[in-house]
C-alpha positions as CSV (number, residue, x, y, z in Angstrom):
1,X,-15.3,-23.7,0.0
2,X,-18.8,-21.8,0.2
3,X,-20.2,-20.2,-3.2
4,X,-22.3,-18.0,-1.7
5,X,-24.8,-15.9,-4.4
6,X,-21.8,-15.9,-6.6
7,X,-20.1,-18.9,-7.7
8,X,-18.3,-17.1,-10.7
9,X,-16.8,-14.3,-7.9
10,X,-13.3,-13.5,-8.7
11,X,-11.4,-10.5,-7.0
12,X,-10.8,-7.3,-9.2
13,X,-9.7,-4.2,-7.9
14,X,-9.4,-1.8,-4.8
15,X,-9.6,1.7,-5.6
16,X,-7.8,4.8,-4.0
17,X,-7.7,8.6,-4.6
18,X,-4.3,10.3,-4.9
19,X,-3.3,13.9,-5.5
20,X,-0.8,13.4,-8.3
21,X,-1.7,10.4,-10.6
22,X,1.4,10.4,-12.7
23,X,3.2,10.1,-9.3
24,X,1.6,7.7,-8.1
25,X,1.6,5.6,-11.5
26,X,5.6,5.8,-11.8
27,X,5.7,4.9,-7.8
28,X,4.4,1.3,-8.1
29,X,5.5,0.8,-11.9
30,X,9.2,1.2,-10.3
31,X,8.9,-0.5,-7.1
32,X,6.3,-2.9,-7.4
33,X,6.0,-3.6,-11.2
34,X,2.8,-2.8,-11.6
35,X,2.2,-1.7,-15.2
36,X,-0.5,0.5,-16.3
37,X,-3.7,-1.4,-17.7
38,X,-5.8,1.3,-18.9
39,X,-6.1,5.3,-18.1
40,X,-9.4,7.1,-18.8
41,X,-10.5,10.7,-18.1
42,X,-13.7,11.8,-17.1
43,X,-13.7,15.3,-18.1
44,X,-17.2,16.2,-16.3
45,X,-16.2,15.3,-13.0
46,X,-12.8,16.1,-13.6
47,X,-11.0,12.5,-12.8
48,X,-8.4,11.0,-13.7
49,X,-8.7,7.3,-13.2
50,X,-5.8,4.3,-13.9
51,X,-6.0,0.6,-13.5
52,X,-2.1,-0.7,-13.2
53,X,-1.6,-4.3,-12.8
54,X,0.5,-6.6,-11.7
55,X,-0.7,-10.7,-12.3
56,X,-4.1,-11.1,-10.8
57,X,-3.9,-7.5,-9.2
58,X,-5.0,-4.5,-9.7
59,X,-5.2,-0.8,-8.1
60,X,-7.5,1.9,-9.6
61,X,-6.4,5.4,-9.1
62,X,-8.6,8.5,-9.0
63,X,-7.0,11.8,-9.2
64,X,-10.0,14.3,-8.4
65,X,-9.3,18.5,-9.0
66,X,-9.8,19.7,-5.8
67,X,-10.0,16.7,-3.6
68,X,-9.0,16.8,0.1
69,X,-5.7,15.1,1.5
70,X,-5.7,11.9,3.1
71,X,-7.1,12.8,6.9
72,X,-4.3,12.8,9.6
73,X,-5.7,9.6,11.4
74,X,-5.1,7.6,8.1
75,X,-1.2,8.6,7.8
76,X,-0.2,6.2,10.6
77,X,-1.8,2.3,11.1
78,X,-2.4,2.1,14.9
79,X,-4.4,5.6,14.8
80,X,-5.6,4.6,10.7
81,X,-7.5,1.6,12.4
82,X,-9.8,4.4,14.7
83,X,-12.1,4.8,12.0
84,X,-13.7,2.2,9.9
85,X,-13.8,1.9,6.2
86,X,-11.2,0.8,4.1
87,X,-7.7,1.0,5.8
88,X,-4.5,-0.1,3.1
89,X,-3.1,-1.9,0.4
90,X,-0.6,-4.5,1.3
91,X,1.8,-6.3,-0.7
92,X,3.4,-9.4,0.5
93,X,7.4,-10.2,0.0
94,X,10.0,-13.3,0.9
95,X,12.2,-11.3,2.6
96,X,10.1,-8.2,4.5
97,X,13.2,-6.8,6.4
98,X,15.3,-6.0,2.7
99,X,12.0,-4.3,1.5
100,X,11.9,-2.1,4.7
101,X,15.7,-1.3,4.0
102,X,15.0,-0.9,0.2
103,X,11.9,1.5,1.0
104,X,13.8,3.4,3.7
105,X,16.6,4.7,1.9
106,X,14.4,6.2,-0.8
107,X,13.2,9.6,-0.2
108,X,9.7,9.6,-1.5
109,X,8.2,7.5,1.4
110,X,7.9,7.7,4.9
111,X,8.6,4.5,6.8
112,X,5.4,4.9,9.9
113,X,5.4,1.7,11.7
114,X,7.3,-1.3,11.9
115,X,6.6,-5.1,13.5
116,X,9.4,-7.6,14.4
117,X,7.2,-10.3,15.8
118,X,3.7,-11.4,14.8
119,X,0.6,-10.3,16.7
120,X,2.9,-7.3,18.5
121,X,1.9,-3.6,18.1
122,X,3.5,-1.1,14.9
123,X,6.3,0.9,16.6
124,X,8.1,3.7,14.5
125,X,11.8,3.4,14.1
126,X,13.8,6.3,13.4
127,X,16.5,3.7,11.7
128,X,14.6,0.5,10.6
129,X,18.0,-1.2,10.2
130,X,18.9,-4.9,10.9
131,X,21.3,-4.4,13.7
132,X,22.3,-7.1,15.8
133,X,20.1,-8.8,18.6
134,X,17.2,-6.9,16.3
135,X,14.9,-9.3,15.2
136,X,14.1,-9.1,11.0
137,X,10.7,-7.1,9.9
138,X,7.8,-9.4,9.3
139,X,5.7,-6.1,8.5
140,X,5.5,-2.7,7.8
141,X,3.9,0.4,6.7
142,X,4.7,3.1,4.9
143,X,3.3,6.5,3.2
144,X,3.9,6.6,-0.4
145,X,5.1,9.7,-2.3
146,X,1.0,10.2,-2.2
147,X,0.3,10.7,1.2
148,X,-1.5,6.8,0.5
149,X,-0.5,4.1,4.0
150,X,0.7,0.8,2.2
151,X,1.5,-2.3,4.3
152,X,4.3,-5.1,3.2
153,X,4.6,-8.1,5.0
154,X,6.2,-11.2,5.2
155,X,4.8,-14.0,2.6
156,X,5.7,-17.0,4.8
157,X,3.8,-16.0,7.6
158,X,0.3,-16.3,5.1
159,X,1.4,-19.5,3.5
160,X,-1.2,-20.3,0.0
């Protein structure tokens, strides 16, 4: 594997503004596990900033007074992808179609787009469901109680 300029590189973080940091903090402690790492505030800009943590990952999260909402283009991935810049988390899971179901029933998120088979488009399904000749989730996406597009896909199809 290449070094590059820095042979000591190691990932860190990815950081994402929210409108309600408390929210957003209790949202993936409860449904990812991620547990809060450190919280500072930065009263002259006034920002609130976590870093949760979960293993080798991390989020930071920036709550800025006054900010604007996340853009209409970004609340959905096949128009989110129209614009470049950083696009979504994205969490990876054995079994992606009981984390669809899981996700779906709660009433914080928005379920947005759905793929049964790799390499085909995100469709939205009114009922995302496991019905029969339906073929199981390998990925998803979904708005969190934030506004925030997250992706969760299947682990087996990225193999380590």
């Amino acid at each position: 594997m290449a070094e590059g300029l820095f042979p000591d590189l190691k990932w860190h973080h990815a950081g994402f503004s929210v409108n309600d940091i408390d929210r957003s903090i209790a949202f993936y402690s409860e449904v990812f596990g991620m547990e809060v790492e450190r919280q500072i505030e930065i009263e002259a800009i006034a920002t609130k900033i976590a870093f949760l943590r979960r293993d080798d990952f991390r989020f930071e999260l920036f709550e800025k007074a006054g900010s604007a909402p996340v853009p209409e283009h970004a609340t959905a991935p096949n128009t989110d992808i129209a614009v470049q810049g950083i696009k979504h988390p994205c969490f990876s899971v054995e079994n992606c179609q009981d984390a669809l179901e899981l996700l779906h029933a709660r009433d914080d998120v928005q379920i947005v787009g759905v793929v049964r088979e790799p390499g085909a488009p995100m469709v939205v399904e009114k009922d995302p469901s496991l019905t029969p000749g339906r073929k199981p989730a390998c990925a998803f996406f979904f708005q969190d109680p934030c506004g925030m597009l997250v992706e969760v896909l299947r682990a087996s199809d990225f193999p380590e």
